[in-house]
C-alpha positions, 0 to 999 in steps of 0.5 A: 416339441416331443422327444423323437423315439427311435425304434428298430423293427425286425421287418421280416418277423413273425408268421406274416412279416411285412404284411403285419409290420408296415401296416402296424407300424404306419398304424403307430404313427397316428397317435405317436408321430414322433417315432422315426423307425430303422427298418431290417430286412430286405430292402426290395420287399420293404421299399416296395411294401412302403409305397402303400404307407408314404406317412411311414415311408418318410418316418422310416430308414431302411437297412438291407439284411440278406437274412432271415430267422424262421418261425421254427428255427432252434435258437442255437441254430438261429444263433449261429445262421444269423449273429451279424447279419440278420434282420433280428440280430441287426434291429437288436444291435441298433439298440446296442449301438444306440442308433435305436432306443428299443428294438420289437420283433414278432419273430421267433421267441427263442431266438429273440432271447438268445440273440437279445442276451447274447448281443446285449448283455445282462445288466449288472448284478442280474443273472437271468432275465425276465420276460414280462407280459401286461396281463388284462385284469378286472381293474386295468392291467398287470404286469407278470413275470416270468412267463417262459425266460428262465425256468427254475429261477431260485429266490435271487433271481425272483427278487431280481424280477420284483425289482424288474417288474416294479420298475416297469410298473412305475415307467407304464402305469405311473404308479410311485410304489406298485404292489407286488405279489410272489405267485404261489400255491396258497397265501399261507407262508408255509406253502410253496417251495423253498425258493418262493417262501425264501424270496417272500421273506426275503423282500419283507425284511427288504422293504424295497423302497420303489414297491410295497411287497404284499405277500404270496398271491394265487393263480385267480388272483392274476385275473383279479388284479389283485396286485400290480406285478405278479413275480414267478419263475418262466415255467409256472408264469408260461403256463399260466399264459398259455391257460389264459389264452386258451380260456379266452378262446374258449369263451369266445367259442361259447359266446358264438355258439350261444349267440347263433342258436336261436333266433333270439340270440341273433337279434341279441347278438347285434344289440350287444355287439360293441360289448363283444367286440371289446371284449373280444379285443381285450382277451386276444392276445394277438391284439393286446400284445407285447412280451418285454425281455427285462434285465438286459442292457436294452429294451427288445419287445416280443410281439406275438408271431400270430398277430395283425396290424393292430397286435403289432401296433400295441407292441409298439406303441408299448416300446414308445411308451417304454423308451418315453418313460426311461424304463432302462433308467429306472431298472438301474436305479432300482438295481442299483439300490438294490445290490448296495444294499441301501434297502432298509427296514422301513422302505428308506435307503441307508442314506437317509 
């Protein structure tokens, strides 16, 4: 019998709140039913949303919450108006607690980050953390990060992240050594500021044992797959995310403006379109969706705020993934070879 994952839900987050969460989170239970889940928020709306989804009902444990972080609220504000007692702070503390393996929300970014450090705590010997996103590629997925956590991050806190990202490579995709790549302005190891080139030699003298560090990799070089785990700093990697969605939705506007113009076009269009629909679902962010903030003493995924039943439910199918392969478990061990120093030149630990 399967291990029961427990799982907090911010109920009331994101731009639809309930209307998202119940159905994506029913949605889960299909594929993965051994989830149990702990429902924050306001007990009336959720128990009366539960009637439409007996299945998640009887899965579900519901915990009243009188408040509620908005979609635009500062995170200082946020911070301030809901530490203790809202549906966000609470889903997080349950982690803490260990009453919830992992905690998903699709509410507001920075205040899921403020809380999240503020509640949890950063692991140790990790500064700042890192908020990773499974970027669809030409050969599967990738991991990237940071894509808007810490901006400025200096050559610590970019291996910090390699290691991070590496181990959340082993914990998904079940690859024993992932390849990493610092992204960069050119391949070359003369170009690039002074704390990319710093990392990059840094992690080749290391040779971590759990990746295989390939060098500096390019912007398109996301898009290719070219490596497993693309390491950045969050002003460069958020950018690089935000291009992304904006090219997908700029392609999706081209494909429907070829596709009505002409009468053969149209007839085209009904052929070929499961290619498109796939294809359109895996460039939309809001369905393949689930940002993870790494380096904290718990698992809390960021859904993203726009997205419907089926975006949620990737979000957490990702958290029951994430808590099934002992993610946390796997970050400290890498950590924790990491900061004594046990890395050595050819990939094996001092120990032998």
């Amino acid at each position: 019998m399967s291990e029961t994952i427990k799982i907090s839900l911010d109920a009331m987050g994101g731009d639809n709140g309930l209307e998202t969460v119940l159905p994506g989170a029913d949605l889960v239970l299909e594929r993965c039913p051994n989830i149990e889940f702990l429902l924050f928020g306001d007990s009336t709306q959720i128990t009366a949303g539960l009637e439409k989804y007996p299945r998640l009902k009887a899965a579900s444990s519901i915990i009243h919450t009188d408040v509620s972080i908005e979609m635009d609220e500062k995170p200082s504000k946020a911070l301030r108006k809901g530490r203790g007692k809202s549906s966000m702070w609470q889903a997080i503390a349950a982690v803490k607690a260990g009453d919830a393996d992992v905690a998903v929300s699709a509410g507001n970014t920075g205040a899921l980050m403020a809380m999240a450090k503020f509640c949890l705590r950063m692991m140790s010997g990790v500064e700042r953390p890192a908020l990773a996103a499974i970027w669809p590629t030409m050969r599967g997925e990738s991991i990237v990060l940071d894509v808007g956590a810490t901006v400025g991050a200096d050559a610590q806190q970019l291996i910090d992240f390699a290691i991070l990202g590496g181990a959340m490579a082993r914990s998904l995709q079940g690859v024993k050594q992932p390849t990493v790549g610092l992204l960069n302005i050119g391949v070359e190891e003369v170009k690039g500021v002074e704390e990319v080139r710093t990392a990059g030699k840094m992690l080749r003298e290391l040779s971590p044992p759990n990746m295989m560090y390939t060098g500096f990799v390019e912007g398109d070089d996301i898009g290719k797959g070219t490596v497993d785990v693309v390491v950045t700093e969050g002003f460069a990697g958020n950018i690089a995310l935000k291009s992304a969605e904006g090219t997908a939705k700029q392609l999706a506007g081209y494909l429907r403006a070829a596709m009505s113009r002409t009468l053969m076009a149209k007839i085209g269009y009904l052929f070929a379109r499961g290619a498109f629909d796939r294809l359109r679902a895996k460039m939309d962010p809001r369905k393949v969706n689930g940002g993870v903030f790494l380096g904290l003493n718990g698992i809390v995924i960021k859904s993203h705020g726009g997205t419907d039943a089926e975006g949620f439910a990737s979000a957490v199918e990702l958290a029951h993934d994430m808590a099934k392969n002992k993610l946390i478990k796997k970050i400290s061990e890498d950590l924790g070879d990491y900061h004594r120093g046990r890395f050595g030149q050819t990939g094996e630990s001092a120990e032998g």
